[in-house]
Short mmCIF file of the C-alpha atoms (twelve columns), coordinates in Angstrom:
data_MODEL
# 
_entry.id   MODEL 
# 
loop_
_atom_site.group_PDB 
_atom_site.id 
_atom_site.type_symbol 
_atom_site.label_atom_id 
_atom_site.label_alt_id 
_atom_site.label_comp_id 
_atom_site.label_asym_id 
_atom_site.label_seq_id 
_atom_site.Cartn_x 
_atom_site.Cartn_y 
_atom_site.Cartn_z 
_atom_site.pdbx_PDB_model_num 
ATOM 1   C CA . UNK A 1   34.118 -43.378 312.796 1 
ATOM 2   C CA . UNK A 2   36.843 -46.066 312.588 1 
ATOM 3   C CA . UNK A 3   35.325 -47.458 310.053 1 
ATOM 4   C CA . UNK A 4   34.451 -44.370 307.674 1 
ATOM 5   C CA . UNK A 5   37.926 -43.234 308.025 1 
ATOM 6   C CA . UNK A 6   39.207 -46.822 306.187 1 
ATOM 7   C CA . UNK A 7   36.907 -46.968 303.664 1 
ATOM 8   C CA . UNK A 8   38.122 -43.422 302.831 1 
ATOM 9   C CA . UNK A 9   41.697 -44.489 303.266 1 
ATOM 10  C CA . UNK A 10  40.635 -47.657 300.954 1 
ATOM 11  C CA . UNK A 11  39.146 -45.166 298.168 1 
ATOM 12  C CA . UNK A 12  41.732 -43.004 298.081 1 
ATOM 13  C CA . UNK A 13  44.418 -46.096 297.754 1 
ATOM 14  C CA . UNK A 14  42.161 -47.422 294.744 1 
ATOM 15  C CA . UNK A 15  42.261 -44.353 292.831 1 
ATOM 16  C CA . UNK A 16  46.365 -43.977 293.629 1 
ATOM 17  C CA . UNK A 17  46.547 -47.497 292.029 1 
ATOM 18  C CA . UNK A 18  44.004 -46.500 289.163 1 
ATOM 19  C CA . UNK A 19  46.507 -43.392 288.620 1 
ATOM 20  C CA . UNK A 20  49.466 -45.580 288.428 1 
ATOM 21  C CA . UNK A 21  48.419 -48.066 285.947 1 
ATOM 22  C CA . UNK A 22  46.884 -45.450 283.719 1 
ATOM 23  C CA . UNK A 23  50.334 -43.612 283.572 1 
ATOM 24  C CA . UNK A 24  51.757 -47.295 283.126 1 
ATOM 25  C CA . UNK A 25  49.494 -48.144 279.965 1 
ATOM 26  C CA . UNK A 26  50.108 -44.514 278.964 1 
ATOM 27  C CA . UNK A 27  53.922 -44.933 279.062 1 
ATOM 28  C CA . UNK A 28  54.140 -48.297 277.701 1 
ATOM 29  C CA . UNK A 29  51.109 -47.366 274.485 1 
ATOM 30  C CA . UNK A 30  54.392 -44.002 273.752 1 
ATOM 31  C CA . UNK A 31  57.038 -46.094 274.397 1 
ATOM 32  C CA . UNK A 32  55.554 -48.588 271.598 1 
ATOM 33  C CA . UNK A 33  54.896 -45.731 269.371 1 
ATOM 34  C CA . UNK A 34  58.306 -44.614 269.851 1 
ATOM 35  C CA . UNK A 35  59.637 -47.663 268.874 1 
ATOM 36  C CA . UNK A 36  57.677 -48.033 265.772 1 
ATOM 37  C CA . UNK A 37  58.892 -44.258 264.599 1 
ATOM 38  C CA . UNK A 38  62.785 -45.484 265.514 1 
ATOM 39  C CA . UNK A 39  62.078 -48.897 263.719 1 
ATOM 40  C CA . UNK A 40  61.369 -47.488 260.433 1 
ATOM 41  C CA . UNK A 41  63.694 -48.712 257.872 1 
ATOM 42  C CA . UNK A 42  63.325 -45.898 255.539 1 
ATOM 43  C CA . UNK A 43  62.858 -42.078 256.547 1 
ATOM 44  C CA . UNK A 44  59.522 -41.841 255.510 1 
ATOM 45  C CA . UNK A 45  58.189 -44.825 255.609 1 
ATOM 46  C CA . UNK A 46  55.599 -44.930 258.961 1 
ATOM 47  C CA . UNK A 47  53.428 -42.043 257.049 1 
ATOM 48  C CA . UNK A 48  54.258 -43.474 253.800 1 
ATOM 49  C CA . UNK A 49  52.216 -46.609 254.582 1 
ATOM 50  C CA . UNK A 50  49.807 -44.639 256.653 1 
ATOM 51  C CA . UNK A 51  48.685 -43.020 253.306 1 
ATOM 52  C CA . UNK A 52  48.471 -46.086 251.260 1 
ATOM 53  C CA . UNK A 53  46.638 -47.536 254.119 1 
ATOM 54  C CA . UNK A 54  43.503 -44.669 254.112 1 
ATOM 55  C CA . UNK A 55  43.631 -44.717 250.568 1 
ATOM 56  C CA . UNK A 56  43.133 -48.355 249.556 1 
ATOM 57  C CA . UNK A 57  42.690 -50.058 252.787 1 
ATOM 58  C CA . UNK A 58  45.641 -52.211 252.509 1 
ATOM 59  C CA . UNK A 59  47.378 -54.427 255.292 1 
ATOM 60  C CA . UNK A 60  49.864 -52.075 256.481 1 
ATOM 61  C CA . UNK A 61  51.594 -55.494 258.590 1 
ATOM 62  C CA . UNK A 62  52.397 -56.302 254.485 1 
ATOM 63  C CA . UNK A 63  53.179 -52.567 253.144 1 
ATOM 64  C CA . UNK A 64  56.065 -52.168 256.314 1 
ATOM 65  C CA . UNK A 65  57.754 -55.859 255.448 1 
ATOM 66  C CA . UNK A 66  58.012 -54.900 251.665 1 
ATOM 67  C CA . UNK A 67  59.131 -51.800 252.444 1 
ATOM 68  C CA . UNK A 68  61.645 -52.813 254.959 1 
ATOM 69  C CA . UNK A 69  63.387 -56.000 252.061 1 
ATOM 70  C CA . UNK A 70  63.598 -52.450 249.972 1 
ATOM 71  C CA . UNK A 71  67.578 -51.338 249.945 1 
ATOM 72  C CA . UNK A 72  68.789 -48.068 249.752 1 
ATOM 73  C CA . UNK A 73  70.978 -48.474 245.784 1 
ATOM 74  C CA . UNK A 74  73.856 -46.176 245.670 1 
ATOM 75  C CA . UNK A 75  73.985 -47.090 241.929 1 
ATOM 76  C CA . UNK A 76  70.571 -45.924 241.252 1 
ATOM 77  C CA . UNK A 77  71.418 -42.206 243.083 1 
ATOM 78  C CA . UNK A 78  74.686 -42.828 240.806 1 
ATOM 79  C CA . UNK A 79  73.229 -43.068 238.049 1 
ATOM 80  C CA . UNK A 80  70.458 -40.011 238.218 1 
ATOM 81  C CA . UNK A 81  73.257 -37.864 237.534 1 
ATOM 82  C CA . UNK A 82  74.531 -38.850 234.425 1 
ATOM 83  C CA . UNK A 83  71.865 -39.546 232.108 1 
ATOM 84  C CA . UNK A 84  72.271 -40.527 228.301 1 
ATOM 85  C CA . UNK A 85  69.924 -37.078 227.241 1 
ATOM 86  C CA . UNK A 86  72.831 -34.966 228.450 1 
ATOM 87  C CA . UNK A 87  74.639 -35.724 225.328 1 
ATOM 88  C CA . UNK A 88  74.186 -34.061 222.352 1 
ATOM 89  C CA . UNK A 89  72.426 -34.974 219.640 1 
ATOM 90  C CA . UNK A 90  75.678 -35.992 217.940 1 
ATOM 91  C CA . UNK A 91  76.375 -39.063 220.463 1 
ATOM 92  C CA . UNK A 92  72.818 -39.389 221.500 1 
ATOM 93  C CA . UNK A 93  71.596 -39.995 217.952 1 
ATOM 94  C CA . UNK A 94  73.947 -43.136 217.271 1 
ATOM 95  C CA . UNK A 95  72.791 -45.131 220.145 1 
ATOM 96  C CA . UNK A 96  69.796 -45.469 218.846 1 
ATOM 97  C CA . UNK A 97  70.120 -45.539 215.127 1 
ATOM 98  C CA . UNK A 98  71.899 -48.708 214.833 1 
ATOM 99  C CA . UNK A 99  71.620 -50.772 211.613 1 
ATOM 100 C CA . UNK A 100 70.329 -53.108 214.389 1 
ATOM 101 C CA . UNK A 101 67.864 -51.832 215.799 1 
ATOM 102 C CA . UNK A 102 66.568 -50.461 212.962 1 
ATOM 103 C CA . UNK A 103 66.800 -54.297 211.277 1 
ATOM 104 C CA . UNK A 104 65.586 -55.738 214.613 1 
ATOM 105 C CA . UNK A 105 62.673 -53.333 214.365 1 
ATOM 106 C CA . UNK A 106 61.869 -54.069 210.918 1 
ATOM 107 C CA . UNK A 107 62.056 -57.779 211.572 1 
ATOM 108 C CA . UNK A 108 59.687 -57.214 214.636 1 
ATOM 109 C CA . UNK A 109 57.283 -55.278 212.642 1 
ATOM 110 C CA . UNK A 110 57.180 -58.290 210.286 1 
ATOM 111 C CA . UNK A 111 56.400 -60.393 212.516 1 
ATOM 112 C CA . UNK A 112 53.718 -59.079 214.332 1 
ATOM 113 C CA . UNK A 113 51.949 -56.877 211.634 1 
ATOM 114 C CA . UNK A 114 48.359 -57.972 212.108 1 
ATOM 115 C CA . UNK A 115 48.532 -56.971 215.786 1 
ATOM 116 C CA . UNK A 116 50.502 -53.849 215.561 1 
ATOM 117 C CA . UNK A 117 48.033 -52.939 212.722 1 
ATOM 118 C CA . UNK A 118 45.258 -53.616 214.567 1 
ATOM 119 C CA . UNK A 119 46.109 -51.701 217.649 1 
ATOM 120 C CA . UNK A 120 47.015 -49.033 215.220 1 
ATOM 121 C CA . UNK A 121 43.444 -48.776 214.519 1 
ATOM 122 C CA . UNK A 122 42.149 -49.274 217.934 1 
ATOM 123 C CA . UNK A 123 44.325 -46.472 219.134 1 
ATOM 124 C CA . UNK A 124 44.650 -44.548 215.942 1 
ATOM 125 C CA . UNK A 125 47.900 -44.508 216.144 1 
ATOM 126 C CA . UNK A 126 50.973 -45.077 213.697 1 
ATOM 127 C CA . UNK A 127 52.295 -48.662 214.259 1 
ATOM 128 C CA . UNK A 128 55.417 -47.994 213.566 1 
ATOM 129 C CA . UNK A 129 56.129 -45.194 216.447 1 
ATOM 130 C CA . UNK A 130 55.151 -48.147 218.680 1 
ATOM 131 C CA . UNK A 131 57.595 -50.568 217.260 1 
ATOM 132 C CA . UNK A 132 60.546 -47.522 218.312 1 
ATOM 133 C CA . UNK A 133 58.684 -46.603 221.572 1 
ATOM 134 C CA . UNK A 134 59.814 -50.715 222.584 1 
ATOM 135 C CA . UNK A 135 63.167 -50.220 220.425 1 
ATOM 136 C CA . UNK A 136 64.460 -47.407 221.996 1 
ATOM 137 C CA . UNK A 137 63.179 -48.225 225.367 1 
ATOM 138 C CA . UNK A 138 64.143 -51.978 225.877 1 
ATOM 139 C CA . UNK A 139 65.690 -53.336 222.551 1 
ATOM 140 C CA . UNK A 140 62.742 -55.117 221.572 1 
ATOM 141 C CA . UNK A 141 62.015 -55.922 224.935 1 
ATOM 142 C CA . UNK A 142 65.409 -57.773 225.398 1 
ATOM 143 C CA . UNK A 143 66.748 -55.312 228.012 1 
ATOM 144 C CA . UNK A 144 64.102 -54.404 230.381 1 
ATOM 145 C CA . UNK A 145 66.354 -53.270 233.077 1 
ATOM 146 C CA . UNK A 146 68.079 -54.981 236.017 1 
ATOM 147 C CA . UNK A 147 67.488 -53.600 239.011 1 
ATOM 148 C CA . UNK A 148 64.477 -53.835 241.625 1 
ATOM 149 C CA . UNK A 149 61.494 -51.737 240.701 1 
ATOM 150 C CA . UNK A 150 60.540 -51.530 244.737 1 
ATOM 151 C CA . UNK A 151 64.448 -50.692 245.189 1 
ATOM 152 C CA . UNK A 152 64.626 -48.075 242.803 1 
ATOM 153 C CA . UNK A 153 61.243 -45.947 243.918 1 
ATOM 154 C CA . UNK A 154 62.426 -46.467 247.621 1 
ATOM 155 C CA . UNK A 155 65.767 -44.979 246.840 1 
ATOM 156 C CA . UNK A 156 64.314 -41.847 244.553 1 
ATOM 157 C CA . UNK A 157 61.896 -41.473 246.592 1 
ATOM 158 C CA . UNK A 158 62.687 -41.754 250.128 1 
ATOM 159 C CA . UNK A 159 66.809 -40.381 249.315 1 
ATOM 160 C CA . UNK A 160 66.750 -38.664 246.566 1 
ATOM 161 C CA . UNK A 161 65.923 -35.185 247.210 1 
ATOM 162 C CA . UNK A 162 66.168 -32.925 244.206 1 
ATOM 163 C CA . UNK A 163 63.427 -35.356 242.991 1 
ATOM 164 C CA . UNK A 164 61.597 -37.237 245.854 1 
ATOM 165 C CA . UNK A 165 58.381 -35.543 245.687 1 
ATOM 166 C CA . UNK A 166 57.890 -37.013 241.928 1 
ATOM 167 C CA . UNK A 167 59.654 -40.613 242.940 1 
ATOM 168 C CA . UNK A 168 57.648 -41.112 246.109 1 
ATOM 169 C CA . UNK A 169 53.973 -40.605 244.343 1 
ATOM 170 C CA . UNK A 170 55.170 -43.002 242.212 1 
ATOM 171 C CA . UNK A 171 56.566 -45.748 244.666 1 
ATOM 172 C CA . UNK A 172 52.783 -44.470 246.564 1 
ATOM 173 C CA . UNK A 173 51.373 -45.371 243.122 1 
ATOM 174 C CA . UNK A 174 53.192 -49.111 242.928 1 
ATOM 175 C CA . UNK A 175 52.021 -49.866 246.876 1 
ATOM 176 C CA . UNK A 176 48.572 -49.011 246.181 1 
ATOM 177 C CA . UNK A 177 48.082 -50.621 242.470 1 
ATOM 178 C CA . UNK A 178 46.522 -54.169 242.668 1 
ATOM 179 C CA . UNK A 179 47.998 -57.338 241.756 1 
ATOM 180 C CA . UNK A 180 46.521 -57.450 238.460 1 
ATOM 181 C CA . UNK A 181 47.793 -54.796 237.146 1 
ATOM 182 C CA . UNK A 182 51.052 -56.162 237.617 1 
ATOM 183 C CA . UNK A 183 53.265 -58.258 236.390 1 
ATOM 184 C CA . UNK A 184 54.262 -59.980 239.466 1 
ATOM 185 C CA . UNK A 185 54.598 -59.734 243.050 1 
ATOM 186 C CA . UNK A 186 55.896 -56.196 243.434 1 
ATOM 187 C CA . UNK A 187 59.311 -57.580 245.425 1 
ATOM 188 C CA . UNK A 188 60.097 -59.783 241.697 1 
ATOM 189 C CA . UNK A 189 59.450 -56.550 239.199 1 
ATOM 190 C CA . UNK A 190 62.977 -55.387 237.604 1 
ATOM 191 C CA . UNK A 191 62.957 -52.571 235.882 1 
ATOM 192 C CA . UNK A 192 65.356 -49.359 234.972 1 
ATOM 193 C CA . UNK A 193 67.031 -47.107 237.789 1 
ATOM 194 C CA . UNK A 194 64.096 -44.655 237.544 1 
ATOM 195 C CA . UNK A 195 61.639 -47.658 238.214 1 
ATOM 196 C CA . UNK A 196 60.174 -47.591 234.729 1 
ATOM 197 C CA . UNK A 197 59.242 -51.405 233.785 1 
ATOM 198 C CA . UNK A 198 57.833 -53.617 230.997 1 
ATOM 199 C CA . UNK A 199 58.578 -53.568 227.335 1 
ATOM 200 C CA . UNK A 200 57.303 -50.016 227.902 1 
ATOM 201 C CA . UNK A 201 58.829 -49.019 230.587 1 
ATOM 202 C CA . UNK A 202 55.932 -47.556 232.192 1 
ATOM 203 C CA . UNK A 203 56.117 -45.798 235.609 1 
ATOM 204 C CA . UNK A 204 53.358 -46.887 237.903 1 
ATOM 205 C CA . UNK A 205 50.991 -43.433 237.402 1 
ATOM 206 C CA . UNK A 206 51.222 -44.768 233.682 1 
ATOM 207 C CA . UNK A 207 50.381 -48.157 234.518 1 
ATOM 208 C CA . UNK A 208 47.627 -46.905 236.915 1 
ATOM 209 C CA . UNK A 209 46.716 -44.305 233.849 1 
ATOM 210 C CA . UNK A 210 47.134 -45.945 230.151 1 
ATOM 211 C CA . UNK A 211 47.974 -49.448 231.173 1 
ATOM 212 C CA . UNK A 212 45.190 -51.646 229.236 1 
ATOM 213 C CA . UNK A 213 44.453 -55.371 229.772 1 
ATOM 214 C CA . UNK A 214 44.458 -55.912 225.184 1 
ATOM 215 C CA . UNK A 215 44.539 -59.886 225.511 1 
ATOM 216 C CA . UNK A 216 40.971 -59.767 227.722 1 
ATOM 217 C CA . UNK A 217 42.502 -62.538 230.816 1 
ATOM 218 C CA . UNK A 218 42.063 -60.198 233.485 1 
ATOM 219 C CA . UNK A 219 45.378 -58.932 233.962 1 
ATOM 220 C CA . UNK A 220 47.509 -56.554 232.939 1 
ATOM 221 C CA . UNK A 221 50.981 -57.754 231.825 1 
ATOM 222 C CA . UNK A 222 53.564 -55.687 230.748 1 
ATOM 223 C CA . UNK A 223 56.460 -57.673 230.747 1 
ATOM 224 C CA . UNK A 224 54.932 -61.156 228.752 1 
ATOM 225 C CA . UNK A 225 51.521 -59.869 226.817 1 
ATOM 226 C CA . UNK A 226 52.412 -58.753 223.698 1 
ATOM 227 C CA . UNK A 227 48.884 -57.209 223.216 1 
ATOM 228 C CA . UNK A 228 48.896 -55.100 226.796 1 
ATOM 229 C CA . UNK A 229 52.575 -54.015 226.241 1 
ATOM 230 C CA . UNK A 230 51.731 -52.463 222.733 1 
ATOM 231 C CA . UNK A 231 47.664 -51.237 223.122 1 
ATOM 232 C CA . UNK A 232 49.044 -49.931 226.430 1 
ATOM 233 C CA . UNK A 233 51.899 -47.735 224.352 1 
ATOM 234 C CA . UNK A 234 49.044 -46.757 221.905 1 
ATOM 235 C CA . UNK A 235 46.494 -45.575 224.578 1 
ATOM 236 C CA . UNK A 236 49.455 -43.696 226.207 1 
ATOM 237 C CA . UNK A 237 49.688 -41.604 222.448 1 
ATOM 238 C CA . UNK A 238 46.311 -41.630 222.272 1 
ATOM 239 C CA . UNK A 239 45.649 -40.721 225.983 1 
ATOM 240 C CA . UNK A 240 48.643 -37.482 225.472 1 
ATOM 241 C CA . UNK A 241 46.474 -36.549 222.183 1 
ATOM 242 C CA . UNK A 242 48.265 -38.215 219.109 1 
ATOM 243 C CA . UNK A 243 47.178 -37.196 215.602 1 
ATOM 244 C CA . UNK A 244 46.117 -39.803 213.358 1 
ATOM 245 C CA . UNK A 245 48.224 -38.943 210.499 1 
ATOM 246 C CA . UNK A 246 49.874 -35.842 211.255 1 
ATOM 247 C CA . UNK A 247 53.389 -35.697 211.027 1 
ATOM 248 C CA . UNK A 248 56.149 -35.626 214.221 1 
ATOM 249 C CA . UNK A 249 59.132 -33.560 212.776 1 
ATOM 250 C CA . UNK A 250 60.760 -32.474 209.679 1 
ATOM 251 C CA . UNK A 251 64.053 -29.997 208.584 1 
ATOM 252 C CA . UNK A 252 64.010 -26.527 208.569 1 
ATOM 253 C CA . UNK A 253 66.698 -24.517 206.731 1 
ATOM 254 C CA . UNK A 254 67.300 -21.074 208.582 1 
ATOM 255 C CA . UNK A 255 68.256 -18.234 206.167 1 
ATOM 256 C CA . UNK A 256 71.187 -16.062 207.109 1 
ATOM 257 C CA . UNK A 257 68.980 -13.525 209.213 1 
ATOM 258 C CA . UNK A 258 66.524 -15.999 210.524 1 
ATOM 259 C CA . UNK A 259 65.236 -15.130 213.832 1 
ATOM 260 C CA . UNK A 260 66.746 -16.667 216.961 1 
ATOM 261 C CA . UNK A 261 64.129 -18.470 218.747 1 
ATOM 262 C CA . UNK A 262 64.111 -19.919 222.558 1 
ATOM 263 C CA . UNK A 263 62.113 -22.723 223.278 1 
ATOM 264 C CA . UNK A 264 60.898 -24.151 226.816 1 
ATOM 265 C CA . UNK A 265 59.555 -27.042 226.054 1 
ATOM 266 C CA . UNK A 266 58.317 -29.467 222.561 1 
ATOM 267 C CA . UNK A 267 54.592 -27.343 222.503 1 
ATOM 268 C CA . UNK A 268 53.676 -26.483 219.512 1 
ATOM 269 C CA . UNK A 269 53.391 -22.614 219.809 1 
ATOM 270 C CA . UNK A 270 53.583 -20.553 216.117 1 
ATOM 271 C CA . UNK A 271 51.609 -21.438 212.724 1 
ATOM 272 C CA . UNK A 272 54.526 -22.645 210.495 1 
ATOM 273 C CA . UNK A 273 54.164 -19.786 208.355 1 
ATOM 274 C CA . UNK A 274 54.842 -17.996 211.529 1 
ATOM 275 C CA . UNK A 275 58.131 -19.390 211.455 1 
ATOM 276 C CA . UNK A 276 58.467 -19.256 207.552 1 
ATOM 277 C CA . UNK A 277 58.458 -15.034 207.999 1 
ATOM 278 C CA . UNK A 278 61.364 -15.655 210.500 1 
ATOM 279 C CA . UNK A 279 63.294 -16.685 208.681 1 
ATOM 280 C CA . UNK A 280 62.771 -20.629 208.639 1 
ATOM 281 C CA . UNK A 281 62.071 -22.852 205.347 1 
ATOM 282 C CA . UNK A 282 60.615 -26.176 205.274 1 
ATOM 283 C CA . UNK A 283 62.966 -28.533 203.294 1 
ATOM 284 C CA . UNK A 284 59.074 -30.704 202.559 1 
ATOM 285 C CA . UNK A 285 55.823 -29.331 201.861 1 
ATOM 286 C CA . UNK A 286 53.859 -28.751 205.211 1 
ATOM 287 C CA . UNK A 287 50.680 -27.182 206.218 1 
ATOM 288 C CA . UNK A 288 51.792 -23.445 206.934 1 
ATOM 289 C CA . UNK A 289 48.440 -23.154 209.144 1 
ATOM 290 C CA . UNK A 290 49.572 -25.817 210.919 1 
ATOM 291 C CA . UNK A 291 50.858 -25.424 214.951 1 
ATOM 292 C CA . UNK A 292 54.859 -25.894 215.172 1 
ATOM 293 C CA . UNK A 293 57.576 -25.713 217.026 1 
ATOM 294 C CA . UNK A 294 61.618 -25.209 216.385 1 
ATOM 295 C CA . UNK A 295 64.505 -27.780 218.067 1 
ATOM 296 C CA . UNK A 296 67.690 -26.791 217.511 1 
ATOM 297 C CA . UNK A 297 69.807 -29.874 218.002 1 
ATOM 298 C CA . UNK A 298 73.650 -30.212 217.829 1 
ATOM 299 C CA . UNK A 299 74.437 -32.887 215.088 1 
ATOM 300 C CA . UNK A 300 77.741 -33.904 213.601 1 
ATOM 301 C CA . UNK A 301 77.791 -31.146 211.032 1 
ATOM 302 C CA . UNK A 302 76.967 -28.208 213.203 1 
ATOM 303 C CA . UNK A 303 73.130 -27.023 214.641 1 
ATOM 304 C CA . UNK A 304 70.000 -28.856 212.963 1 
ATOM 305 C CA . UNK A 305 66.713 -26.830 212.580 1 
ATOM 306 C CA . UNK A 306 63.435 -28.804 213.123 1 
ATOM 307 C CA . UNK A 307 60.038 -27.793 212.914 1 
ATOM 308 C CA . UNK A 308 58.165 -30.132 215.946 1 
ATOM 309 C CA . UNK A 309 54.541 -30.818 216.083 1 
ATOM 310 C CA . UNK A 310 51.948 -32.247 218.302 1 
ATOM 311 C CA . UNK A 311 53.082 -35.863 217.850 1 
ATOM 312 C CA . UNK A 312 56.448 -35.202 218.466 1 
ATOM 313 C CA . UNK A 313 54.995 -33.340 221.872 1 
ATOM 314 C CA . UNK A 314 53.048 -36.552 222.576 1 
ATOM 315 C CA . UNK A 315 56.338 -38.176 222.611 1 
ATOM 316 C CA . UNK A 316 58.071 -35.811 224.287 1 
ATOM 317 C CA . UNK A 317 55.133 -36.785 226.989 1 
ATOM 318 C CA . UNK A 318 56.835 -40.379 227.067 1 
ATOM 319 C CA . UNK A 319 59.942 -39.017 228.120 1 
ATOM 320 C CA . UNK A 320 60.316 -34.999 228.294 1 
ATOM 321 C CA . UNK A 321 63.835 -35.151 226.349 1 
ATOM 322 C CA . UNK A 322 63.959 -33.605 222.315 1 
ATOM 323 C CA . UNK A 323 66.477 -35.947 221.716 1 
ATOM 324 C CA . UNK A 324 64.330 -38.741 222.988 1 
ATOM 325 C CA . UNK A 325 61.441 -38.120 220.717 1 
ATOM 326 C CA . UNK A 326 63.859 -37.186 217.739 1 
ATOM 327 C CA . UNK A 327 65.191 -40.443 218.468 1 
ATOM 328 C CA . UNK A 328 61.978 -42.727 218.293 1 
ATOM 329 C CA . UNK A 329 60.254 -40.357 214.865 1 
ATOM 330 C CA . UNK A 330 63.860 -41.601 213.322 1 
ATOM 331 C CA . UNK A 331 63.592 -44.662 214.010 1 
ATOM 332 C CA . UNK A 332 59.916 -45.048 213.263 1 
ATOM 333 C CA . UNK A 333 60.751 -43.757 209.606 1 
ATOM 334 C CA . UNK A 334 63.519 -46.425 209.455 1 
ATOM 335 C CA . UNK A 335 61.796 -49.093 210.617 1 
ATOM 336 C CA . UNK A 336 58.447 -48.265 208.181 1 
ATOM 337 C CA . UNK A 337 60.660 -47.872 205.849 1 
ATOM 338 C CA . UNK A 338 62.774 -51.063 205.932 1 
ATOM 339 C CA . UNK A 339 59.492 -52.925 206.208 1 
ATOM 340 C CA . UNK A 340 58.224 -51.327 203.042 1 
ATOM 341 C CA . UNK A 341 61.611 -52.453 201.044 1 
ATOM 342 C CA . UNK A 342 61.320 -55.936 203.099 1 
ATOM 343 C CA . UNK A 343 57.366 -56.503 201.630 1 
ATOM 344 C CA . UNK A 344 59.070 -55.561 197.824 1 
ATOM 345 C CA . UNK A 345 61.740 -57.969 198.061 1 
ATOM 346 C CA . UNK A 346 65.242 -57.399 196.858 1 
# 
C-alpha cells in the first residue's frame, strides 16, 4: 500500500511539472510574439511581410531588415499636398514648354533615331510621344528624382492615409519583384516622392506590368538601358491601347451658345460630330465619326476648348492629370517638329 500510494504521489508530481513547463513554453512562445508585434518599425509592417512571404516565398529575416533601414520622410507627406497639376494650365504649361526642353528633345531625338524608330514600330507607337514621356518626366533622364524609392512607398504607404491602400500595393509590388527587374538593390533605387523611378518613372505595378527587357541581357534596367527605358514606355502606350496614327488633341472653337459640357475623366465619350451640333468647331479637319472628348483648360488668354481622343486617354493612363497629357502631345509636336526643321537644315 505504501508503495502504490508514492507512485501515485510520483505521477501526479510529473504531470504538475509537465503542466508547468507547458504554461512556461506557452508564455515564453506569446511573450516572443509580443515582442515581434511591439518591434515592428513601421505600423504595418509584421503582416506586410507576411503577405510578400505567401506570395513569393521570400526570406522574411531580409523583407523585416529592409523594411526596418526604411524612414518615415516628412518631405515626401509634404510634398503630396502640393502637386505641380494643381496649377492651371497657364503656369503648368510653361514648365514644360521650355525652348529647352523642346531643343533638348529635338537633339535627343537626333541622336537616337534608329532606336526610337524602331521601337516605334515594335510598339506601334509615335516616337516622338516617347521622347516627351522622358522630357517631361525626368529632363531627358537628367533628373530622375532624389529621394529613396523604399523610403517613399514606406511613407505613402504605411503613413499616408488618404492614399495608403494604392501606395502600399505598390511598396507590396517593389518587395515581391525580383532582382532583375530592377535596377539595383532595392535599398540604392532613387526615385520621385511618389516612388516612381527610371527615365520613366515607372511605379513598380508598371514595372511588374509593361517593364520589357529591349537590349535581350536578362535584366530589366530602367535607369541605364536606353532600349528597356524607351520599349518599356512604348509597351506601356501600347499595353493602355495607343492608336497607331490617330491623333491625341486638337482646338475646338465654342460658338456663343455652345453647350456646357462636364467631364469626369479624358474617355472619349461623344462622336465629334456629337460635339460639332453642340456647339463645338474643329479649328482642323477631323473624323466627325470619330470618339472625342472636350478639356476645358485655363490658359493665359482665358478657357481653351480641346477635343481629346484615345491617345490622349492613353496618356492620361501615364499620369491621370489633363494637363499632364496636354503637356507631353505639346511637346511631342515640338519636338517632331524641330527635328523635321533640324533634318532640312537652316
Amino acid at each position: 500500500m505504501p508503495t502504490t500510494r508514492k507512485r501515485s504521489h510520483d505521477m501526479t508530481a510529473s504531470q504538475a511539472s509537465r503542466r508547468v513547463f507547458s504554461t512556461l513554453v506557452f508564455c515564453a512562445l506569446f511573450a516572443g510574439v509580443s515582442m515581434i508585434a511591439q518591434a515592428e518599425t513601421h505600423p504595418g509592417q509584421a503582416a506586410l511581410v507576411r503577405e510578400v512571404v505567401q506570395e513569393t516565398g521570400k526570406n522574411p529575416a531580409a523583407l523585416n531588415a529592409l523594411l526596418d533601414h526604411a524612414k518615415k520622410q516628412q518631405g515626401i507627406l509634404d510634398a503630396m499636398g502640393r502637386p505641380a497639376e494643381a496649377k492651371p494650365w497657364k503656369d503648368y504649361r510653361p514648365i514644360f514648354l521650355t525652348d529647352k526642353r523642346i531643343d533638348d528633345g529635338v537633339a535627343f531625338y537626333r541622336a537616337h533615331r534608329e532606336l526610337l524608330e524602331r521601337i516605334g514600330r515594335e510598339y506601334h507607337v509615335a516616337p516622338e510621344y516617347l521622347v516627351a514621356i522622358v522630357g517631361v518626366e525626368t529632363f531627358y533622364g537628367h533628373v530622375t528624382g532624389r529621394y529613396k524609392v523604399l523610403d517613399a512607398l514606406v511613407t505613402l504607404g504605411l503613413y499616408y492615409p488618404p492614399r495608403a491602400k494604392f501606395f502600399r500595393a505598390e511598396l507590396k509590388t517593389l518587395l515581391s519583384l525580383p532582382s532583375s527587374h530592377l535596377a539595383g538593390p532595392i535599398d540604392t533605387l532613387t526615385g520621385s516622392y511618389a516612388g516612381a523611378e527610371g527615365w520613366g518613372q515607372f511605379m513598380p505595378s508598371s514595372i511588374r506590368d509593361y517593364a520589357v527587357d529591349e537590349d535581350h541581357d536578362g535584366h530589366i534596367d530602367l535607369k541605364a538601358s536606353l532600349p528597356d527605358i524607351l520599349a518599356s514606355v512604348a509597351n506601356y502606350f501600347a499595353g493602355h491601347g495607343w492608336v497607331e496614327g490617330g491623333p491625341v488633341a486638337s482646338r475646338a472653337q465654342p460658338d456663343p451658345a455652345a453647350q456646357p459640357i462636364m467631364v469626369k475623366d479624358a474617355t472619349p465619350q461623344w462622336p465629334l460630330e456629337q460635339l460639332m451640333a453642340w456647339g463645338y468647331a474643329p479649328l482642323q479637319p477631323r473624323d466627325p465619326g470619330r470618339l472625342t472628348s472636350l478639356q476645358t483648360l485655363q490658359g493665359e488668354n482665358g478657357p481653351e476648348y480641346w477635343f481629346t481622343f484615345q491617345n490622349f486617354y492613353v496618356i492620361t493612363r501615364y499620369n491621370r492629370s489633363p494637363l499632364y497629357a496636354m503637356a507631353v502631345d505639346q511637346l511631342a509636336k515640338a519636338i517632331a517638329a524641330g527635328a523635321r526643321q533640324a533634318d532640312n537644315g537652316p
